[in-house]
C-alpha positions as CSV (number, residue, x, y, z in Angstrom):
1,X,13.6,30.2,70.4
2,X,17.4,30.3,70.6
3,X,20.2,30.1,73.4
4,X,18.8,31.4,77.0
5,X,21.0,34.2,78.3
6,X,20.5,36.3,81.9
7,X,21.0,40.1,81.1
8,X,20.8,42.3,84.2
9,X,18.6,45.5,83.0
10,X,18.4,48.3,85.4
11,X,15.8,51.2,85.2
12,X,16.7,54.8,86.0
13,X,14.0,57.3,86.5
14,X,10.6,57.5,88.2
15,X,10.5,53.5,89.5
16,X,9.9,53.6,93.1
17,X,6.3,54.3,94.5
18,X,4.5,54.0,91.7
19,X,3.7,49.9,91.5
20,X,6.6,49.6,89.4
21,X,7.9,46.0,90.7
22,X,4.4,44.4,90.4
23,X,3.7,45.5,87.3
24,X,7.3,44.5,86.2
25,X,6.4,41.0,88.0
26,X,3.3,41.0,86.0
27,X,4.4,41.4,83.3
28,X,7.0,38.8,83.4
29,X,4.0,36.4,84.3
30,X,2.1,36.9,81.0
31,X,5.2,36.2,79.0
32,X,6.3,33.4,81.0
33,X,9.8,34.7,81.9
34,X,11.7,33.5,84.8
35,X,14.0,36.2,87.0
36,X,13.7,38.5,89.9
37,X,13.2,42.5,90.8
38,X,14.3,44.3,93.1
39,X,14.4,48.3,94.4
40,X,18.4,49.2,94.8
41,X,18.7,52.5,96.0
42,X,17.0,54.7,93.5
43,X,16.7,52.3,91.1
44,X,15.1,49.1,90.1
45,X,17.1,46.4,88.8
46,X,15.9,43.0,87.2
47,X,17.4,39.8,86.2
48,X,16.2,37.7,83.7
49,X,16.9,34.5,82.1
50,X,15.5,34.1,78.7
51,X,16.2,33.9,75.0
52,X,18.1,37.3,73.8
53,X,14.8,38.4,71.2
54,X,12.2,37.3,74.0
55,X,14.2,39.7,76.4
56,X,13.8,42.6,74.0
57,X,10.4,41.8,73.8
58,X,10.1,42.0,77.7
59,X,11.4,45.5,77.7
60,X,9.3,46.9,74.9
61,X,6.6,45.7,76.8
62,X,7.8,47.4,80.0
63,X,8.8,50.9,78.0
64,X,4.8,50.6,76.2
65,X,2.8,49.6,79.3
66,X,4.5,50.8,82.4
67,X,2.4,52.6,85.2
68,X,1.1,55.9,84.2
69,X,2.7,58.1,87.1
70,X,6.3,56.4,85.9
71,X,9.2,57.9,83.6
72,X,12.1,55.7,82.5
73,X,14.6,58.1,81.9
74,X,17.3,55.2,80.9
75,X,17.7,51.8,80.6
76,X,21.1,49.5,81.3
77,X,21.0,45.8,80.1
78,X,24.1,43.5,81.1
79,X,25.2,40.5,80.2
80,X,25.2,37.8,83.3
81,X,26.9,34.3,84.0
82,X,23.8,32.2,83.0
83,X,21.3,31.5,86.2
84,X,18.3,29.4,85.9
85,X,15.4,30.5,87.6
86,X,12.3,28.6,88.2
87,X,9.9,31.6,88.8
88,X,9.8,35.2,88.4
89,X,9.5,36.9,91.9
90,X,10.0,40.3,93.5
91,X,13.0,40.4,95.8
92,X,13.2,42.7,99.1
93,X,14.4,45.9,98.6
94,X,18.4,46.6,98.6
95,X,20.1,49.9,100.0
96,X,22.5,49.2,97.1
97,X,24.9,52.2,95.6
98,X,22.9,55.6,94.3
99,X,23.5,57.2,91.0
100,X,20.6,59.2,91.3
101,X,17.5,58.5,93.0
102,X,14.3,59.5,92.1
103,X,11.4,59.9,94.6
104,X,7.7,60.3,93.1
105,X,5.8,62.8,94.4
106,X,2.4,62.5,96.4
107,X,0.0,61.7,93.5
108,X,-4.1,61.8,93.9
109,X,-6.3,59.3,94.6
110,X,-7.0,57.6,90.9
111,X,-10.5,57.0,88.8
112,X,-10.4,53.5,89.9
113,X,-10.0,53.6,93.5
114,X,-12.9,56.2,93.5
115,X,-15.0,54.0,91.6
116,X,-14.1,51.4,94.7
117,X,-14.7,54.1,97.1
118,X,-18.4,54.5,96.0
119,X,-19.3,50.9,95.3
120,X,-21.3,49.8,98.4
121,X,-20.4,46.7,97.6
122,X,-16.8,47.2,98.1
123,X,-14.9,46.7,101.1
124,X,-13.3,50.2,101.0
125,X,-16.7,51.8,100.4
126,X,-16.6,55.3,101.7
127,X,-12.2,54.5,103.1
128,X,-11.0,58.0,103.4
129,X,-7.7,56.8,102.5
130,X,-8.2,54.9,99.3
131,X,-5.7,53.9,97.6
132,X,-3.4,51.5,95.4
133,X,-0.3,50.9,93.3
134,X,-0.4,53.9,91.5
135,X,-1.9,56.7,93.8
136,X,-1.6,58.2,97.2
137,X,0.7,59.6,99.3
138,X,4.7,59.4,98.3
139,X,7.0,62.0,99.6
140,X,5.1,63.4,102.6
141,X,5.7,59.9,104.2
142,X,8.5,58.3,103.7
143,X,11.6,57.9,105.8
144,X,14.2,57.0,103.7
145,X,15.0,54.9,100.1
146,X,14.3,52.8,98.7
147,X,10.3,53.1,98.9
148,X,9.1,50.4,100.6
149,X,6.1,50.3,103.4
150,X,8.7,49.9,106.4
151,X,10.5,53.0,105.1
152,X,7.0,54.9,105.7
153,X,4.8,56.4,107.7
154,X,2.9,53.4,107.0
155,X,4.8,51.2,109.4
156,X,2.7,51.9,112.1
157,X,-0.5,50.4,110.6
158,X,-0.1,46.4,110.4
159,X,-1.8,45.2,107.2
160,X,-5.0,43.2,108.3
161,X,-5.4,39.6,106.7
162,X,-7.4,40.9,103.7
163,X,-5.3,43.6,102.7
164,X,-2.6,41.3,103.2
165,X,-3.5,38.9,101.0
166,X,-4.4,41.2,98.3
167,X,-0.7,42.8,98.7
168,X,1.0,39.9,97.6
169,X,-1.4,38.2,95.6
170,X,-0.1,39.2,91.8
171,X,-2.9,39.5,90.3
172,X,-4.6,41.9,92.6
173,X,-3.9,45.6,91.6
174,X,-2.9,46.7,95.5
175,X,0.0,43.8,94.5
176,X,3.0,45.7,96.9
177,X,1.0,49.0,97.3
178,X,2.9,50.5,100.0
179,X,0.1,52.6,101.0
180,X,-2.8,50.0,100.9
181,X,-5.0,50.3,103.7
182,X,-9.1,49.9,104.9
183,X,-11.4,50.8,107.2
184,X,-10.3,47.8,109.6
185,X,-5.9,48.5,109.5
186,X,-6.1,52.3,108.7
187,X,-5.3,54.9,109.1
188,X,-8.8,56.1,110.2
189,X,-10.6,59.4,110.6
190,X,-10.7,61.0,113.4
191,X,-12.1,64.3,115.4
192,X,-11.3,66.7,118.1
193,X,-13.8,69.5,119.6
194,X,-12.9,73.0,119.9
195,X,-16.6,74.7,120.3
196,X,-18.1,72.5,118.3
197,X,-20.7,69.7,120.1
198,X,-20.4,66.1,119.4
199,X,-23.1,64.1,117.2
200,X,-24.1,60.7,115.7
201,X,-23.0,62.0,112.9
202,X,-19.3,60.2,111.0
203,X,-16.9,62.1,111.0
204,X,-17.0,63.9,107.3
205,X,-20.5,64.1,107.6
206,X,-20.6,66.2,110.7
207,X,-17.2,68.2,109.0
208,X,-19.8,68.9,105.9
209,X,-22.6,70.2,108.7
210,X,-20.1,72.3,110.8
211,X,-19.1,74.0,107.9
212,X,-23.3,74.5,106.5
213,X,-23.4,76.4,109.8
214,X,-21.1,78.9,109.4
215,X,-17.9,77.1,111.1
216,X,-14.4,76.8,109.9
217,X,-13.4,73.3,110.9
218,X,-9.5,71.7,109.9
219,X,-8.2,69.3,108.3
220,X,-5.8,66.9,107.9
221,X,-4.7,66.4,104.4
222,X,-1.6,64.7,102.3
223,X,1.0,67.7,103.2
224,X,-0.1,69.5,106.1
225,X,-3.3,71.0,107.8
226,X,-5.8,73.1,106.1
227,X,-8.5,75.4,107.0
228,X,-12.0,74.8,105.0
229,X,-15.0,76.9,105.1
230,X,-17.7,77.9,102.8
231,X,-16.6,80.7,100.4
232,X,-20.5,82.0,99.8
233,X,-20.6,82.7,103.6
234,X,-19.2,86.5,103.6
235,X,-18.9,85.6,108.0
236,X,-17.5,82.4,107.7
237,X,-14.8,84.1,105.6
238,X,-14.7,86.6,107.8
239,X,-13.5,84.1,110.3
240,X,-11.5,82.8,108.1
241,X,-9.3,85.4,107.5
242,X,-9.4,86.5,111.4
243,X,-7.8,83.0,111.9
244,X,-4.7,83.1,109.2
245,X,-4.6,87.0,110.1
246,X,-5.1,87.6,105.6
247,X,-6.6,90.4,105.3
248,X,-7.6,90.5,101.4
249,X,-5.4,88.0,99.3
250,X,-7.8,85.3,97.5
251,X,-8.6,81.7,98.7
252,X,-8.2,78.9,96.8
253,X,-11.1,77.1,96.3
254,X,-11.8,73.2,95.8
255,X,-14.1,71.8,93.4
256,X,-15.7,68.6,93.1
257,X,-15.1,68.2,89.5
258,X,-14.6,69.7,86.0
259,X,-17.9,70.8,85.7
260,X,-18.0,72.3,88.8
261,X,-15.5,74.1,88.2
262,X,-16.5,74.9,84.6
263,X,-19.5,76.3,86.2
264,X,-17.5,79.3,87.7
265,X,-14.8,79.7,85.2
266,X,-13.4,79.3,82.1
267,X,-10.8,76.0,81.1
268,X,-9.4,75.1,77.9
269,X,-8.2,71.5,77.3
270,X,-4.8,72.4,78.4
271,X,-6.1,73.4,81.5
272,X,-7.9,70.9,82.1
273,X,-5.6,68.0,81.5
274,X,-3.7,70.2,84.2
275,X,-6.0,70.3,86.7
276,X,-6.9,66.4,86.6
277,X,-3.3,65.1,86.5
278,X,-2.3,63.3,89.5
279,X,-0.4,66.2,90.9
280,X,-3.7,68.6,91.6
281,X,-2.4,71.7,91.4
282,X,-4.1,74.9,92.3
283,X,-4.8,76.6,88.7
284,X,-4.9,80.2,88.3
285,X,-8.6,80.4,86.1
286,X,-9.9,83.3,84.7
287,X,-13.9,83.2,86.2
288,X,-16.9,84.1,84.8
289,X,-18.6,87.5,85.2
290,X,-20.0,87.9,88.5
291,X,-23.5,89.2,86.8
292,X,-23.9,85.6,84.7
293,X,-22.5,83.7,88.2
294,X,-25.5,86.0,90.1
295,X,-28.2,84.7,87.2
296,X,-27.6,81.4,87.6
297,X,-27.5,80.9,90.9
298,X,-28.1,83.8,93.2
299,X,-25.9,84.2,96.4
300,X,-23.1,86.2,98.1
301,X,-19.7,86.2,95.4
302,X,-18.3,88.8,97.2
303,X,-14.8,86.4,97.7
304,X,-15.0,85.4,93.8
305,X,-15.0,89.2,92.9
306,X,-11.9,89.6,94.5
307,X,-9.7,88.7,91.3
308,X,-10.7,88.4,88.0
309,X,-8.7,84.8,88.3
310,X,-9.6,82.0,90.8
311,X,-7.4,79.6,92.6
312,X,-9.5,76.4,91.6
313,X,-8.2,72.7,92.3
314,X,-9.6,69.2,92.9
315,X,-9.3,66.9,95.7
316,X,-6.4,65.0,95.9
317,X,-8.0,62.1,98.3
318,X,-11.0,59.8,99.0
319,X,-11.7,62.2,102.4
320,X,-11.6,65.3,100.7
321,X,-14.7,63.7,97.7
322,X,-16.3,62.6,101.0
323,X,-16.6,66.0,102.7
324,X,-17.4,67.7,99.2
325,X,-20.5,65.4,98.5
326,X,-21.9,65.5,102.0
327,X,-21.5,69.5,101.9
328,X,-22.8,69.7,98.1
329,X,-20.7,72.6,96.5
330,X,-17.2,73.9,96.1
331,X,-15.2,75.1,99.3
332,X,-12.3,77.2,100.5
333,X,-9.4,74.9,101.4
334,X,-6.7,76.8,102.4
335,X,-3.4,75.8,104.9
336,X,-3.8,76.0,108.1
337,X,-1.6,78.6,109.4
338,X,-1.3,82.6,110.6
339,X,-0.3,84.2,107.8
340,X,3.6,84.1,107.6
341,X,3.9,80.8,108.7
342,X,4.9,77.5,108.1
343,X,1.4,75.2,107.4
344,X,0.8,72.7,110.6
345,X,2.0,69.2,110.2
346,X,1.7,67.7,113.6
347,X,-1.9,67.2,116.1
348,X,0.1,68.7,118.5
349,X,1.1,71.9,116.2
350,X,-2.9,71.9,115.1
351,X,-4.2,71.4,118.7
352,X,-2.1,74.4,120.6
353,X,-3.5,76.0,117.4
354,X,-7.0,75.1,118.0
355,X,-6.4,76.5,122.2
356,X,-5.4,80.1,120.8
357,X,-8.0,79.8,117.9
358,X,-11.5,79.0,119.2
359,X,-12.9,80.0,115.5
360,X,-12.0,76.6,115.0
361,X,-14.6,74.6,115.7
362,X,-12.9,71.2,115.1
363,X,-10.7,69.2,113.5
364,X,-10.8,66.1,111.6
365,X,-7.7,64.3,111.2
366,X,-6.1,60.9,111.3
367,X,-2.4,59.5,113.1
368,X,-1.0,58.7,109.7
369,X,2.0,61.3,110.3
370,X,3.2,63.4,107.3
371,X,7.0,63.6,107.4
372,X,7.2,66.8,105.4
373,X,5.2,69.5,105.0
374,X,4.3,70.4,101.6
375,X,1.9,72.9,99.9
376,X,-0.5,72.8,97.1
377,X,1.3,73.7,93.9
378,X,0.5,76.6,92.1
379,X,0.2,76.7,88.1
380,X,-1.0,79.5,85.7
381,X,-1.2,78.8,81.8
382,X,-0.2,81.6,79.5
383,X,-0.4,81.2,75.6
384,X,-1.2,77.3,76.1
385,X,1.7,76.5,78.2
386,X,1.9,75.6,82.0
387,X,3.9,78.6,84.0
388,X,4.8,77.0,87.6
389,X,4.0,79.7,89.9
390,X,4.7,77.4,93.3
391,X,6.5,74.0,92.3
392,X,5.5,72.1,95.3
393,X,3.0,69.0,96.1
394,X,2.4,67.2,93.1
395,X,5.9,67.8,91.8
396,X,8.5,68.1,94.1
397,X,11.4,66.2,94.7
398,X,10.7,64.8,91.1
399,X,14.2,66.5,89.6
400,X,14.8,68.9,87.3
401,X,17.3,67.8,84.1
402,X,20.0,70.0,83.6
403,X,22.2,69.4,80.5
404,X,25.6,69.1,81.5
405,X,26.0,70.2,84.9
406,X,28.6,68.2,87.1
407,X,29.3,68.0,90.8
408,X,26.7,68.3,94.1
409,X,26.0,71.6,94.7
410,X,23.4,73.0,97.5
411,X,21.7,76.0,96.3
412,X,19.9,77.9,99.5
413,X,17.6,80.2,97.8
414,X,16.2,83.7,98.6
415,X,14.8,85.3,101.5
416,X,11.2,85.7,100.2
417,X,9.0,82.4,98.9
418,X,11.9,80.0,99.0
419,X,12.8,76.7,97.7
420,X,16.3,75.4,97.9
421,X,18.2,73.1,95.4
422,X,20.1,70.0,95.5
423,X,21.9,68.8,92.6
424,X,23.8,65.8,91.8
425,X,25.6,65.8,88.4
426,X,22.7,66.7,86.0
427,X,20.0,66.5,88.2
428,X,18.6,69.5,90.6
429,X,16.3,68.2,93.3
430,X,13.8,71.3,94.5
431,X,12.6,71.7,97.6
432,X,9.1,72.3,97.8
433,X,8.0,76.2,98.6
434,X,9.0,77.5,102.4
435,X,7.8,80.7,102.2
436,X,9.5,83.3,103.8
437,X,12.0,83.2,105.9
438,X,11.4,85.3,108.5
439,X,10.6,83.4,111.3
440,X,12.1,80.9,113.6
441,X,9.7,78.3,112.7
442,X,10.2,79.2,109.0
443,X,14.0,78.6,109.1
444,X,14.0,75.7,111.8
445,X,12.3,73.3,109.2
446,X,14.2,74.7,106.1
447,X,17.1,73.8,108.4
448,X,15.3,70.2,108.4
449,X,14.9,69.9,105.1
450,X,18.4,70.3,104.1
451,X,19.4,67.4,106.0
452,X,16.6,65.1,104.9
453,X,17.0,65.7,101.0
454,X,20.8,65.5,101.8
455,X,20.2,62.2,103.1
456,X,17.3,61.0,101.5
457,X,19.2,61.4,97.7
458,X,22.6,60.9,99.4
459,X,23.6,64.5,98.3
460,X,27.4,65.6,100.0
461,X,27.4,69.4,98.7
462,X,30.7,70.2,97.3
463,X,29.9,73.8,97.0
464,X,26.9,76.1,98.3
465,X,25.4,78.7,96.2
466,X,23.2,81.9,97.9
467,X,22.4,85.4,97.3
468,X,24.9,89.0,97.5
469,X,22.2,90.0,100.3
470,X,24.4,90.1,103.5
471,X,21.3,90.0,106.0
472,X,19.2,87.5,104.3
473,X,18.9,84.1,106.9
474,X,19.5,82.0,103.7
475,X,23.0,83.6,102.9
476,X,24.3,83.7,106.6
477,X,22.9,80.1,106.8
478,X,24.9,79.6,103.4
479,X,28.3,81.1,105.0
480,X,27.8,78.7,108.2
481,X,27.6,75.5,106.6
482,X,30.6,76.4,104.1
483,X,32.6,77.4,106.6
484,X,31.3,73.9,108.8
485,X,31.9,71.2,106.1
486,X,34.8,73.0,104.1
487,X,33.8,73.8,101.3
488,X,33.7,76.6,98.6
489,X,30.9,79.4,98.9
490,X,29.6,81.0,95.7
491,X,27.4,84.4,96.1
492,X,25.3,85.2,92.8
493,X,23.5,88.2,92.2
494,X,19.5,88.0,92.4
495,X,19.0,89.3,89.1
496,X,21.9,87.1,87.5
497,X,20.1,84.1,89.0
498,X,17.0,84.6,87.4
499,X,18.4,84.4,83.8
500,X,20.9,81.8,85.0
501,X,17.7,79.8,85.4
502,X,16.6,80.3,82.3
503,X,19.3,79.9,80.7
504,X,19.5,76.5,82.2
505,X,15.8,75.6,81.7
506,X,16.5,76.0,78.2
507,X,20.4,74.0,77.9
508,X,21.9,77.8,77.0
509,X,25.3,78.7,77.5
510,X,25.5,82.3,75.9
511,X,26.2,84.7,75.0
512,X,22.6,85.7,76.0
513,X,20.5,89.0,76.9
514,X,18.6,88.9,79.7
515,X,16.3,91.2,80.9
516,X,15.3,90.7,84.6
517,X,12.5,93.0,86.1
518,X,12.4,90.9,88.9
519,X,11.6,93.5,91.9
520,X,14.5,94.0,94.0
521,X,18.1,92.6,94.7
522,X,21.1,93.3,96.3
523,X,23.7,94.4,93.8
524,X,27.5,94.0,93.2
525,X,28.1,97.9,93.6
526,X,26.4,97.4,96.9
527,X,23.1,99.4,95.5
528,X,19.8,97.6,95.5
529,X,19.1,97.4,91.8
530,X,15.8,96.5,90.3
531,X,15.1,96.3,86.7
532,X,18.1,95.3,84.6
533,X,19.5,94.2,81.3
534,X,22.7,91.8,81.4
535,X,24.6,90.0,78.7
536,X,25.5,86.3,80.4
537,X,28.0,83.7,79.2
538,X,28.9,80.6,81.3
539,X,28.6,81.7,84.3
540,X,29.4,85.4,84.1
541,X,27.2,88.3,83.2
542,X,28.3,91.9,82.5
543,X,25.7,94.8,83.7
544,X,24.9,96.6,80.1
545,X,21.9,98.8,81.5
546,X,19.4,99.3,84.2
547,X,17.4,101.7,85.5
548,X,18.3,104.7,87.3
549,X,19.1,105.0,91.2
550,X,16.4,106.6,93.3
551,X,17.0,107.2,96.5
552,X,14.7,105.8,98.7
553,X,13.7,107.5,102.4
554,X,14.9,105.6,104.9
555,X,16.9,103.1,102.9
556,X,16.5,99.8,101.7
């Protein structure tokens, strides 16, 4: 076998959350290795003590097999003073020093734990909540790195002696699944009246009834609150849209499954690989013709035949299967918000909503809290390729690589449907989408979010980056914390941003054309200039055409 050695091999990339330890530890087990894991910071580091060609082995093995929701993006192995160890176990997580951590996002319930879910047999039969190593809720609940249940939202639900047992049993696959849970620990469902009247009914049940009789109900999902109602019911939409204050602007609608969904539009298999990844996102699907949907199966389409495209998505938990089955057909799920605002996190938020709203008839939710807002992500694919329309739940803080980039730099983002940036040498965390930011509420948790993903990835911005426009909140918000922790302040033009984007999606340093018809932005003549063609290099860009000035009445 040859002369043991103990190598230290740390793992950078997508590690934490996603049942990486136990699977390591499992694997370790089957090959009869002795050593230890551990989370540090972002990472996860192991030491082993083994023969040098059994230890290459043992890392094939974790590079071939790891968990599907992981990425290694890089792998250090060390050479250690020899340590003998008489086991292989997982160690408590350290705080340790952070190159670069790496969060995974909130990632759907998976095929097995829905299997669980509808075996009567099973102790989790029918558990909202469902879930195990590799699915569940990630970044909405956690508090701080590295990922571990007392970082969570999860520490206020004590593991009962079962699921206790099965989370450190090795062999079990809820093996340190943060997020395990059951009927008896929880979180469980729970309800609140509005003008709605209580039954014998459980809780999804009666949500699948309210909603047969024409009621919007809410609720309480991974990132936030939604609204649900039936989209066939041309008065329940009608409430609908009374409620968010949306006057003609599609709904996204959830689906029960592929075929479902297949029923109503059209999916190729690039699509549909999309749509069932663990991140759900809302797809943009071009639907069938209202005439073949009417001969199938006759009823009121009038909120399909808004757009030739619909907003179609799957669930993302057990609850949301639940309330599908028990109402037997797709359903609008849309946030729960007026239109302009931030989507409700808290009960609190949702119940002052419920007073001024009494179209809400009730709302389902449970006291596992959600630490950050996030909304479904939005994806359209054009020419076989997936075009991120809203990079949010599902995705986000997962980073972006960025070729050579060096430094942290906070980057604030526009005015209209933003998403800010954090970036720590090559890679650029993204917010998830805000919205506008036109509203107190809007800007009081963008204001939050800066400091959490500043502390969560241990970001110290050396420089901040915003738009030219002197009254958006985002650049006077830029100009205040430049001028509060000292540092340099870099204004970009809207226009120059966009191809800066591309430029680094792609690794390209110029000298490019880019041609930006991007709408609006403030320019450096002091003109608002629309559609434009620039020739970029580095980080400069030279105006070589654009469309002419027209005066506008009233102004910008």
């Amino acid at each position: 076998m040859g002369r043991k050695v103990t190598e230290k091999i740390t793992l950078w990339g997508i590690v934490q959350g996603v049942g990486f330890r136990p699977f390591v530890a499992k694997i370790a087990d089957r090959m009869s290795m002795t050593g230890e894991v551990m989370n540090k910071g972002g990472l996860v580091e192991i030491v082993v003590t083994d023969a040098p060609k059994r230890i290459d082995e043992f890392i094939r093995a974790i590079e071939r097999d790891k968990p599907a929701p992981a990425e290694i993006v890089h792998i250090k192995r060390e050479k250690l003073i020899t340590r003998e160890f008489t086991d292989f176990t997982i160690l408590c997580s350290d705080e340790g020093g952070l190159e670069a951590a790496m969060i995974p996002a909130d990632l759907a319930v998976c095929p097995e734990c829905l299997r669980e879910m509808y075996d009567k047999d099973n102790r989790r039969y029918m558990h909202p909540f469902i879930s195990c190593m590799i699915c569940g809720p990630r970044y909405t609940i956690i508090d701080r790195i590295p990922y571990d249940r007392d970082n969570t939202a999860m520490i206020d639900f004590p593991m009962c002696e079962q699921c206790e047992e099965e989370y450190t049993t090795l062999t079990d696959r809820r093996y340190h699944a943060q997020t395990i849970s059951c009927h008896d620990c929880g979180p469980q469902m729970e309800y609140k009246l509005n003008t709605a009247e209580d039954s014998s009914k459980g809780p999804l049940e009666k949500a699948a009834a309210l909603i047969k009789e024409g009621r919007v109900i809410a609720f309480k999902s991974m990132g936030g609150y939604n609204l649900v109602a039936n989209p066939f019911d041309e008065q329940e939409v009608s409430d609908l849209r009374e409620i968010k204050n949306r006057e003609e602007k599609p709904f996204a609608i959830m689906f029960r499954s592929v075929d479902e969904i297949k029923e109503y539009c059209y999916m190729n298999e690039v699509e549909e690989k999309l749509i069932t990844s663990s991140a759900r996102p809302i797809l943009l699907l071009e639907r069938k013709p209202i005439e073949e949907l009417q001969d199938r199966k006759p009823r009121n389409y009038s909120e399909l035949a808004k757009s030739r495209f619909v907003g179609a998505f799957l669930p993302s938990m057990g609850g949301q299967y639940i309330m599908l089955d028990y109402f037997g057909g797709p359903l609008i799920v849309t946030s729960a918000n007026s239109s302009g605002m931030p989507i409700i996190r808290t009960e609190e938020e949702m119940f002052d909503f419920m007073d001024n709203q009494p179209l809400v008839s009730e709302a389902f939710y449970n006291l596992r809290e959600i630490r950050v807002t996030v909304d479904d992500s939005v994806v359209r694919v054009i020419d076989g390729q997936p075009q991120m329309i809203r990079r949010s739940k599902g995705y986000v803080p997962v980073p972006l690589y960025m070729e050579g980039a060096e430094g942290q730099i906070l980057a604030v983002g526009g005015q209209l449907k933003n998403s800010l940036s954090l970036s720590k040498g090559p890679f650029a965390y993204v917010s998830q989408y805000f919205g506008d930011m036109d509203t107190v509420e809007a800007q009081e948790i963008y204001n939050h979010n800066v400091e959490r993903m500043s502390g969560l990835f241990r970001i110290t911005p050396e420089k901040v980056v915003c738009d030219m426009h002197p009254l958006y909140y985002t650049t006077k918000f830029a100009e205040t914390y430049a001028k509060e922790h000292g540092i340099p302040l870099i204004k970009v033009q809207h226009h120059h941003a966009h191809v800066g984007s591309v430029m680094a999606e792609h690794g390209l340093r110029g000298p490019v054309i880019g041609v930006s018809f991007d709408g609006t932005g403030y320019g450096t003549d002091g003109n608002i200039w629309g559609g434009e063609f620039l020739v970029c290099e580095n980080g400069e860009m030279i105006r070589a055409a654009h469309l002419k000035y027209v005066k506008m009445i009233g102004g910008d």
